[in-house]
N, C-alpha and C positions, 0 to 999 in steps of 0.2 A: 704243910699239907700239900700232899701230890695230888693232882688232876691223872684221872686213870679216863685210857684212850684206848676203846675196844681194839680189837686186833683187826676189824674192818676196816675201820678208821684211821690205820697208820700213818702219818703222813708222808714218810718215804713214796707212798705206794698211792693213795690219793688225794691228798691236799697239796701236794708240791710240783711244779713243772720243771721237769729233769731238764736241763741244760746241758751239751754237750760241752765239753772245752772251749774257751775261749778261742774261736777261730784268730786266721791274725786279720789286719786291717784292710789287708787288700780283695780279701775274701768275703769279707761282710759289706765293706762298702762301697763293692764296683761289683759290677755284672759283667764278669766275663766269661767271655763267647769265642768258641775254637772257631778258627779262618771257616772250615766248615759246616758251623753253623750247629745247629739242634738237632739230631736226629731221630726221629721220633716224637720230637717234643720234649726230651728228657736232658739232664743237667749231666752229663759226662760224670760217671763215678759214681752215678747211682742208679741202682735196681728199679722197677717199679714197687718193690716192695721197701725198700728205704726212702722213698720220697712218702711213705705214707704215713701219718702218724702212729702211735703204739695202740696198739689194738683195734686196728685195722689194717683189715686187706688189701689186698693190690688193686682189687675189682670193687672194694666198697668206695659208695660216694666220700669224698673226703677232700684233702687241699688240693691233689695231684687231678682232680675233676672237678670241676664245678655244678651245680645244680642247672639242669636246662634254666633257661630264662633268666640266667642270673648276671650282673654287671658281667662280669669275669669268663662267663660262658660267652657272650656277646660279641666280647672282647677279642677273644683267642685267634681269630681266623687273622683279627687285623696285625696281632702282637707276631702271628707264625709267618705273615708274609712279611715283616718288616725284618723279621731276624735273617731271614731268608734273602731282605734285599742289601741289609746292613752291609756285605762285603761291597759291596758295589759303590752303596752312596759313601761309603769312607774313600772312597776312588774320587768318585767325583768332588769330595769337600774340597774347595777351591783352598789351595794354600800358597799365602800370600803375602808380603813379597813371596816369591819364587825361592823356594832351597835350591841351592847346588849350581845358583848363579851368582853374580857379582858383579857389583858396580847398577847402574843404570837398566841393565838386563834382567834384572831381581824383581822389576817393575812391571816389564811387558810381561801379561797375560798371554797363559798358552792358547793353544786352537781347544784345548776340552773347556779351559776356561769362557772362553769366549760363548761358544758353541753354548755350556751350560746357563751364560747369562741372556743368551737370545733365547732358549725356549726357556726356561724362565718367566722370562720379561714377556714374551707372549703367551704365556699360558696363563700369567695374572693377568694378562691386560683382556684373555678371552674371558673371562672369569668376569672380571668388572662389566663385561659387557653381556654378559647371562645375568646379571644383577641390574645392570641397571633396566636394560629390558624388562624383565619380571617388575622391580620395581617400577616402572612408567606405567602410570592410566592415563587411556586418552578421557580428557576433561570435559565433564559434563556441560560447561557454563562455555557457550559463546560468546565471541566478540560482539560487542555493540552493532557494529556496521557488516557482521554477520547474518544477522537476524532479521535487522528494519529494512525495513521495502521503503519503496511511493508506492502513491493509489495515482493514475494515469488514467484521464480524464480523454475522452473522443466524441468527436462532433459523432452526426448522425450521419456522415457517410463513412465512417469509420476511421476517417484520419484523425492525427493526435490532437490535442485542444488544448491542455494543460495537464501539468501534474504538480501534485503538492506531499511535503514528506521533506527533512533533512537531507533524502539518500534516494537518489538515483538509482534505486534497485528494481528488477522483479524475477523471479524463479522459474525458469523453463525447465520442462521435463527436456531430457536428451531428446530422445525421437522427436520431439520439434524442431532440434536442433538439425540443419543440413550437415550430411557425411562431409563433403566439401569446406564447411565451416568448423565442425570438429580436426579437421587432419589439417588444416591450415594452422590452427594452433597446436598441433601435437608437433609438425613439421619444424613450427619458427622454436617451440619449448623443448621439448620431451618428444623427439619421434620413435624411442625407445620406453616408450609409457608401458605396452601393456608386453613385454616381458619382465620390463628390471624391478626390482623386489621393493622398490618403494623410495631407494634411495640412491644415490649415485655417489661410488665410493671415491672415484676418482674425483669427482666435484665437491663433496666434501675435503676431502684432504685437500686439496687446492685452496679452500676455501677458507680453511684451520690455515694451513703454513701463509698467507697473505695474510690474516687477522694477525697469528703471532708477527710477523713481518712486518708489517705499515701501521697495523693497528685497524684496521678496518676489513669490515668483513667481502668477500669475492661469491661472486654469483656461481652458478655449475648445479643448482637445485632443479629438482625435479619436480612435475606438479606434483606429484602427492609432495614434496617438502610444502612447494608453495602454497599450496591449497590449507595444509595446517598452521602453514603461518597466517594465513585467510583470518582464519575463523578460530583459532584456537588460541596462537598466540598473541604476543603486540610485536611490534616494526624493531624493538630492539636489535640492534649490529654486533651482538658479542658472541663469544666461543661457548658461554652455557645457553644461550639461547638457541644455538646451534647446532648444538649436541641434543638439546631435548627435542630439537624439530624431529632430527633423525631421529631419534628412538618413536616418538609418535609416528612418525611416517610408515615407520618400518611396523609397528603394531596395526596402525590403519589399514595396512594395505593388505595384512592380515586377517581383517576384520570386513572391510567393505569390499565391493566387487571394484574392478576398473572404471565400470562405464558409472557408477554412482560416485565415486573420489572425483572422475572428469565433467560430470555433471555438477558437482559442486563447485568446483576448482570456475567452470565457465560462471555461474551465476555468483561471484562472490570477487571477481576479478576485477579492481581499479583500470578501466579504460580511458580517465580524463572526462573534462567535461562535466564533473560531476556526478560522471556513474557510474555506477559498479554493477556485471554479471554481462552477457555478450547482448542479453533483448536489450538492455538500455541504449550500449554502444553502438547497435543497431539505427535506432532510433534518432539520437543525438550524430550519427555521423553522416546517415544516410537514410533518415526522415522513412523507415520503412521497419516493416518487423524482423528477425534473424531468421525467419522461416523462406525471406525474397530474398537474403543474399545471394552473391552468386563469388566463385573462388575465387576472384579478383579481390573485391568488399573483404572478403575475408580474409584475406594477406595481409591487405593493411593493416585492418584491424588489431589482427593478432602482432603485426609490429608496435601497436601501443601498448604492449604488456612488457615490454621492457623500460618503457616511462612515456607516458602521452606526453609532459612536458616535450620531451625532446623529439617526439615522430606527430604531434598535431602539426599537417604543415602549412592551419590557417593563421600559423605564431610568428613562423620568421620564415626565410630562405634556407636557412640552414637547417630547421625543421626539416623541408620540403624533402630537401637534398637526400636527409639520412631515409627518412621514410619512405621515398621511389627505392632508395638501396634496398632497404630491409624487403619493401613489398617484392621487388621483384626475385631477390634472394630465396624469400620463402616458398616463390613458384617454385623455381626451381628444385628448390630442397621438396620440395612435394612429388615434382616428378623423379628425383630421385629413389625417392621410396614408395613408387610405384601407387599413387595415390592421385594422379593427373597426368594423362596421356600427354606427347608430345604437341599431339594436332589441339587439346584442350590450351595447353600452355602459348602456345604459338595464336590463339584468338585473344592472348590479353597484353596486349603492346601498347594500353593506355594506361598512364593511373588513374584509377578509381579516383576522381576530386571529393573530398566529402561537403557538407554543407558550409557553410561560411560561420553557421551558427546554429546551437543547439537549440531545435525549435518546440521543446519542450517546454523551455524558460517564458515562454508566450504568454507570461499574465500578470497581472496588472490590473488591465484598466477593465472593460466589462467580461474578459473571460474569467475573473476570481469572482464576480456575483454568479455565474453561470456554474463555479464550481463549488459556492454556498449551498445553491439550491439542488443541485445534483447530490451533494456529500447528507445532504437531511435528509432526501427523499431517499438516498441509498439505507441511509441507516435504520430509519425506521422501515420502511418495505422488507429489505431482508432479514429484520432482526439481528442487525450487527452492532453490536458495543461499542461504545467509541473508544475504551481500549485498544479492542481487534484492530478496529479499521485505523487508528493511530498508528499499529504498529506496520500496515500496507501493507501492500500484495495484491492490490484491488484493481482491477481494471472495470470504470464504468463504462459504459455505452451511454452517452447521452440521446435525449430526441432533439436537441438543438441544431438548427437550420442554418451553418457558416454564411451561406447566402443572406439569407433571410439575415441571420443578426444583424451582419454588415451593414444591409440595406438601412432598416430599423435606427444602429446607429450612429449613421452618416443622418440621416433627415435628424433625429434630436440633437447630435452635435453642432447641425448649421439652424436651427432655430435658438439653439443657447448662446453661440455665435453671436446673431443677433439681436439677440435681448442684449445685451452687454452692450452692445455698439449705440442703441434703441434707447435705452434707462439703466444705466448701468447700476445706479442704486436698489431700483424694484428688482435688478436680475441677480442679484448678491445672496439675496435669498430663493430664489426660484429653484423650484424641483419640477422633474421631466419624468413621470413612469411611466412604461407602455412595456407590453406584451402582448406576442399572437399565439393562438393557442387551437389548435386543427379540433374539427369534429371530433374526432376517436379520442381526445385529451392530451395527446403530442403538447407538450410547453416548446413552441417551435424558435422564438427569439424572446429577450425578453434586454431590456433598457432600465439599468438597476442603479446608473449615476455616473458622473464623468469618472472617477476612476477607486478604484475601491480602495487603494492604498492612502489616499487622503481622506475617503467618505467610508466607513464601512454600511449605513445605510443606505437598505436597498430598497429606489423609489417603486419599481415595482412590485414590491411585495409589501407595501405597508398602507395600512388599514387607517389612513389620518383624517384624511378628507371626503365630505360625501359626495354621494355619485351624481345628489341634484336630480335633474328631468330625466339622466340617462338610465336611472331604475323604472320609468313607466311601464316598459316591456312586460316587465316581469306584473306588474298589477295588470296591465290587460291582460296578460294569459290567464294569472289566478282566476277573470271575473270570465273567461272564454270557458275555464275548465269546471268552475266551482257553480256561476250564476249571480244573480245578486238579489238579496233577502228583505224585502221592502216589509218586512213585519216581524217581527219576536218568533211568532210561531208558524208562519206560514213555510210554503214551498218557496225554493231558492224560483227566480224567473229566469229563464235563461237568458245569457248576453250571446251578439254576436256583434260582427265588427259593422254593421247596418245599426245597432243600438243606438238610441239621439240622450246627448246629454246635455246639458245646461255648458257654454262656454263661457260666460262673460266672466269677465276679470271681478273678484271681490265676492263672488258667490257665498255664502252660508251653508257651510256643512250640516248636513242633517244626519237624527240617526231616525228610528221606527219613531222613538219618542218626541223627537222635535229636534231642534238645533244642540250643536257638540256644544259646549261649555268649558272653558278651557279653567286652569283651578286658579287664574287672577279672575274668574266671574266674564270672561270676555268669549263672545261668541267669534268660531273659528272661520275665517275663510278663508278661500284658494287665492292666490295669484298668479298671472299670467306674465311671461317676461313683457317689460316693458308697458306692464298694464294695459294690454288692446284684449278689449272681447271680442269673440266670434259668434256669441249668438249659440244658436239650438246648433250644434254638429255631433254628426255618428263618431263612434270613438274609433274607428277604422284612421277616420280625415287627423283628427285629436290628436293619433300618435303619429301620425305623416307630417303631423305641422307643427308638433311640439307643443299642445294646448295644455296645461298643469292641469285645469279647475276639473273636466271630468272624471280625471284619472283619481283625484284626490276624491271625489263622491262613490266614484266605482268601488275605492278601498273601504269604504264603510260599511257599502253596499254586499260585497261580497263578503267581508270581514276579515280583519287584518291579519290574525292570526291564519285564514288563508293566504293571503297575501305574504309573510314572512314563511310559510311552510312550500311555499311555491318557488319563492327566490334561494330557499337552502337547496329543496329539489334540483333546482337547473344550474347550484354551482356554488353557491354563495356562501362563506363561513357565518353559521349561527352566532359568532361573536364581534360578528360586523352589521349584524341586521340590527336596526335603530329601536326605539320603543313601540311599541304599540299603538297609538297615537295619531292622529289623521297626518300629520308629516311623515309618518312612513312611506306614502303613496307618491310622494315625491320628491325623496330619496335620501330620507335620512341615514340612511343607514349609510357604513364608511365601508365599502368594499376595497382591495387592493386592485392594480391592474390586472394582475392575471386572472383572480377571481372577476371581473367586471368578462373580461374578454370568453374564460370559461363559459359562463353562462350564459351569453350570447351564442355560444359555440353549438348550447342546446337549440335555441331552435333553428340551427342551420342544421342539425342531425336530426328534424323531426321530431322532436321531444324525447329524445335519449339520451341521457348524461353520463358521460361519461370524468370521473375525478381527474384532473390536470396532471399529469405526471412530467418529469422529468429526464427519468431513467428507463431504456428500454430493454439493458442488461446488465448483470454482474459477472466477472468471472474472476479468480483468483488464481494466478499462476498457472492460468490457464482452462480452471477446473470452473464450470457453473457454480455461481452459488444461486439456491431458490430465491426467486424474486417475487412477491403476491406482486401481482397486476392490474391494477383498477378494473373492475366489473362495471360493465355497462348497465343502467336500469334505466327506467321511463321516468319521466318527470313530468310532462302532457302526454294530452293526446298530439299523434300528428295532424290531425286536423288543427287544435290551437295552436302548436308552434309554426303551421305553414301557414296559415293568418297573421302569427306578429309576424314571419318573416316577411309576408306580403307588405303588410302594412312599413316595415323598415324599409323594405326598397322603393317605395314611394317616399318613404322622409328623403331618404337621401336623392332622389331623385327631384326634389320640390325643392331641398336647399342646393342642390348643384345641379341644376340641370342644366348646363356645359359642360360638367366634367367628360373628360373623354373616357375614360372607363365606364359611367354609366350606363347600365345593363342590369337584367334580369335577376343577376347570379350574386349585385353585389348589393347590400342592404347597410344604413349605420343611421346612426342618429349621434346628433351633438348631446350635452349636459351641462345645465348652468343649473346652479344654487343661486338662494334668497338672496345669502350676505356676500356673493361675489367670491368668493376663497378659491372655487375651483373651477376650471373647467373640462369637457371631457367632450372626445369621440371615442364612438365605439362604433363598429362593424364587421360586416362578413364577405370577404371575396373571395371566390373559388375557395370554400368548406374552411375556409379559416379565417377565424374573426380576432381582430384587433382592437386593444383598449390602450388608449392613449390620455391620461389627466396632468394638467399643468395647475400647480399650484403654490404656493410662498409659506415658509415657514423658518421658522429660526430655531435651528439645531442648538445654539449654543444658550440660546436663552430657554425655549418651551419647544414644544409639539403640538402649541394651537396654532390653527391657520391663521393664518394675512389676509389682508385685502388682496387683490389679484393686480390693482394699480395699473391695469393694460396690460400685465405682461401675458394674456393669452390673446392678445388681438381681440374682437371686436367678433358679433354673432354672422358679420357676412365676411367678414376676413378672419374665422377661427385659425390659430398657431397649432389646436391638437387635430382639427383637419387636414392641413398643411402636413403634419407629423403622419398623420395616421396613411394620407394619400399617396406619398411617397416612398413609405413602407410596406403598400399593398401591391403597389406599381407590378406587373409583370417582369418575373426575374428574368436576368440574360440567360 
């Protein structure tokens, strides 16, 4: 049986791919190309109509064209210039050993050889370095010691006080920075900063051949190098380290302007000492901010960027030596390039000596309570996180009085002195707080414990012991402002400081109803120190003499709850105010110093209170940050608070009337408690009133008071008088 195959279908004709003759081998399996080349694009020996398949034209798409867009059409331009170059590069293929020499000579490379192995060799090496550029990002994530600041703490005339923080840093904008103090470091580093492209080629290559060489790496960096190894990279000494500088450098410089790489470069620069950026170096070297230098300060300066080890010349002689070279070196090179006149250079023929010692380091002993209560009040007033403020850049303004601290504590240090010499047993436990605190709320010195590094309790701010007689004040204003209520339902009567009250020692408290009753069934009375009554006296005489029992009838009189809303008024924390109780009126409650002094502070301001602050500014690297500011409000009238005032300056004028300050202006009163635990002055001289309480307690064991066992001296020889009078003394 045949299989019949229409005559379309023949396969001669189209099922079978005609094959010419078996070409020979050299034909089919090398591509050869006459010396000149393709002409046209066409294969020598053939038509355009023989390179096209059978039944197709010369012009139809087919093998001899490709389709636009296609691998092959793509391809054509590159395959036409290479056939094109092919006579050439078979020239240059290096052949090697050398034909047509002999011996030794078959070895040495011609000059084309040569020649085609240098560009070459620099055409990949440019090649690697368009690659790795492209591939370099500069890195998001800073160095540690990039970043962290200190917060830099100043008294109230604006000099430094302390600073705290791991890092010696803080951020200057340029323009704060002196032109003088910029070009003194551009001089002694980089005085080729703001043309050369980010990198110095010559200092690199110097810097590679000594690494390859000794093994270690050579200096010749430019700030932008330095400045990315600042903050970007770590202190590694190697040849990959130093290649990724450069490529960052060289992108940075790219990317940020000159004067913001040279404003980082200065705020991120190890000076010794502890700190890094030029405000610190400033400060630490020459106790002043980078805004006073002048181009002297700044030579040196900038000679400790090549190692403060070796240019601080408070270290050795040999310090000294280099660093007169380097500082004076750097004039020079300053006037070189046209950046310090001659006649400028010629006024600085001394060295700049810097400080002996970095007087930032200054804490310790009472200026870390001072930077306790400074760091609270900052945080909470500005609404800063203790995150943020961890991380610095802060500069407080304190309202602390260097004077005034001093003073303050020098007198508690030589009364702690002598308690120890005195009883050295009672003085073991003894605590000293005191604080003065101005009318307007200024926290002007405050005495928080001998030194805070052993104690971190601070005597002044803590809320232990009661105030005793020293809270009557605040119940005579309550009963000057409010009256007192001799019935359930009647009208308050008014008081004034002419009012007669019962004095004797041992009196019975009464209320409208009859006598208080306390809840053991026992009826309550006042006592008087030392049990002496006085008889009928106006409570004007009462508070001038210290008399408990009126004041303790007054607060019933008026009502206690006046009485505790009167003492928060002019200063007092609500969580120090005592119970309700007829011992409120005579001083149960546990005030701190500054809170005791605060309040006092109202009626030397007329009965306006103002809240105790600390802080009178913030700024951060220069910039404000919002500060709320205590608001002043009323708390009396000034009629009652120029009554208690009166009436304090006759206390104190009846218990010291020899002191020689004695006068109009200055008012205080002592405070002794029941069971003896504490004692206290308090007073006001020239608009700033002072709380001074000595008391015993045992940190290691509780937080309840001690007997006082003498250690505050004696009601006519008081130790917190003595404190407090010394304290107030007229400064030099």
């Amino acid at each position: 049986m045949q299989l019949k195959v229409p005559p379309a279908l023949r396969p001669d004709e189209t099922m079978q791919l005609k094959v010419p003759a078996v070409p020979k081998a050299d034909e089919t399996m090398q591509l050869r190309i006459p010396d000149q080349g393709i002409p046209g694009g066409r294969i020598p020996g053939r038509s355009a109509s023989d390179s096209a398949d059978p039944g197709e034209s010369a012009d139809s798409p087919g093998r001899a064209e490709a389709a636009p867009g296609s691998l092959r059409a793509r391809l054509a331009p590159v395959l036409a210039a290479l056939a094109v170059l092919t006579p050439y590069l078979r020239r240059l293929r290096p052949r090697y050993p050398r034909p047509g020499r002999a011996g030794w000579r078959r070895w040495i490379p011609s000059w084309r050889q040569v020649l085609g192995g240098f560009l070459a060799s620099t055409g990949l090496s440019g090649m690697l370095l368009v690659v790795a550029y492209a591939a370099t990002d500069i890195p998001d994530n800073l160095n540690t010691y990039a970043t962290q600041q200190d917060n830099v703490y100043f008294w109230a005339d604006g000099t430094p006080m302390a600073r705290t923080g791991w890092v010696q840093r803080q951020d200057m904008p340029l323009q704060d920075i002196p032109e003088d103090v910029r070009w003194a470091v551009l001089a002694a580093e980089n005085a080729s900063f703001y043309s050369d492209p980010g990198i110095s080629f010559s200092g690199v290559t110097r810097a590679l051949w000594r690494t390859v060489g000794q093994g270690e790496t050579q200096g010749g960096s430019t700030i932008t190098q330095q400045y990315v190894k600042n903050v970007y990279l770590n202190q590694d000494r190697s040849i990959g380290r130093k290649f990724h500088e450069a490529m960052i450098a060289l992108k940075l410089d790219n990317q940020m302007s000159k004067d913001d790489i040279l404003e980082g470069y200065l705020n991120t620069s190890w000076f010794g000492r502890g700190t890094y950026g030029i405000q610190r170096a400033a400060q630490a070297y020459y106790g002043k901010d980078v805004s006073k230098l002048n181009a002297s300060e700044a030579a040196f300066l900038a000679s400790l960027l090549k190692g403060a080890s070796l240019y601080d010349p408070t270290i050795s002689q040999a310090n000294r030596a280099r660093a007169t070279e380097r500082w004076s070196w750097t004039l020079d090179r300053m006037v070189e390039i046209g950046k310090l006149t001659k006649e400028e250079r010629a006024g600085y023929k001394k060295f700049p000596e810097p400080l002996a010692s970095n007087p930032l380091y200054n804490t310790g002993e009472q200026s870390d309570y001072l930077v306790e209560l400074a760091a609270q009040y900052a945080r909470k007033s500005a609404g800063i996180s203790e995150k943020d403020f961890d991380l610095g850049g802060y500069q407080i303004y304190t309202t602390f009085d260097e004077k005034r601290e001093k003073q303050l504590t020098d007198a508690v240090t030589k009364a702690r002195e002598q308690a120890v010499k005195d009883d050295p047993k009672a003085a073991e436990n003894g605590h000293y707080g005191a604080a003065s605190v101005a009318a307007d709320g200024r926290i002007l010195a405050v005495y928080g414990g001998p030194d805070h590094r052993k104690q971190g309790y601070n005597e002044s701010n803590a809320t232990t012991v009661p105030a005793g007689s020293a809270f009557m004040p605040f119940v005579y204003a309550a009963g000057l402002e409010h009256g007192a209520r001799k019935t359930r339902d009647g009208e308050p009567t008014p008081v004034s400081g002419q009012s007669v009250y019962d004095g004797d020692d041992g009196v019975p408290v009464t209320t409208p109803e009859g006598p208080y009753w306390d809840r053991s069934g026992r009826k309550v009375a006042a006592k008087n120190d030392g049990g002496r009554s006085y008889g009928r006296i106006t409570l004007h005489d009462a508070l001038a003499r210290s008399v408990n029992t009126p004041f303790m009838q007054l607060g019933m009189d008026t009502g206690l709850d006046k009485v505790r809303a009167t003492a928060v008024a002019s200063g007092l924390l609500p969580s120090s105010i005592g119970a309700q109780v007829p011992t409120l009126s005579t001083g149960s409650s546990t005030p701190s110093a500054i809170r005791m002094a605060s309040g006092y502070s109202t009626f030397a301001a007329d009965g306006k209170h103002t809240e105790p602050y600390s802080v009178r500014r913030i700024t951060r690297n220069g910039s404000n940050v919002p500060l709320k500011a205590p608001a002043q409000r009323r708390a009396m009238s000034a009629e009652v608070a120029q009554e208690v005032t009166s009436a304090l300056g006759d206390a104190f004028r009846t218990a010291h009337p020899g002191a020689a300050s004695a006068s109009a202006e200055v008012a205080g009163k002592r405070g002794t408690t029941e069971k003896d635990t504490a004692a206290w002055y308090v007073g006001t001289a020239e608009s700033v009133s002072t709380a001074v309480v000595v008391y015993r307690i045992d940190l290691a064991e509780s937080l309840e008071p001690l007997p006082l066992e003498g250690l505050a001296g004696t009601i006519t020889d008081s130790v917190p008088y003595d404190i407090w009078s010394s304290a107030v003394r007229p400064l030099d």
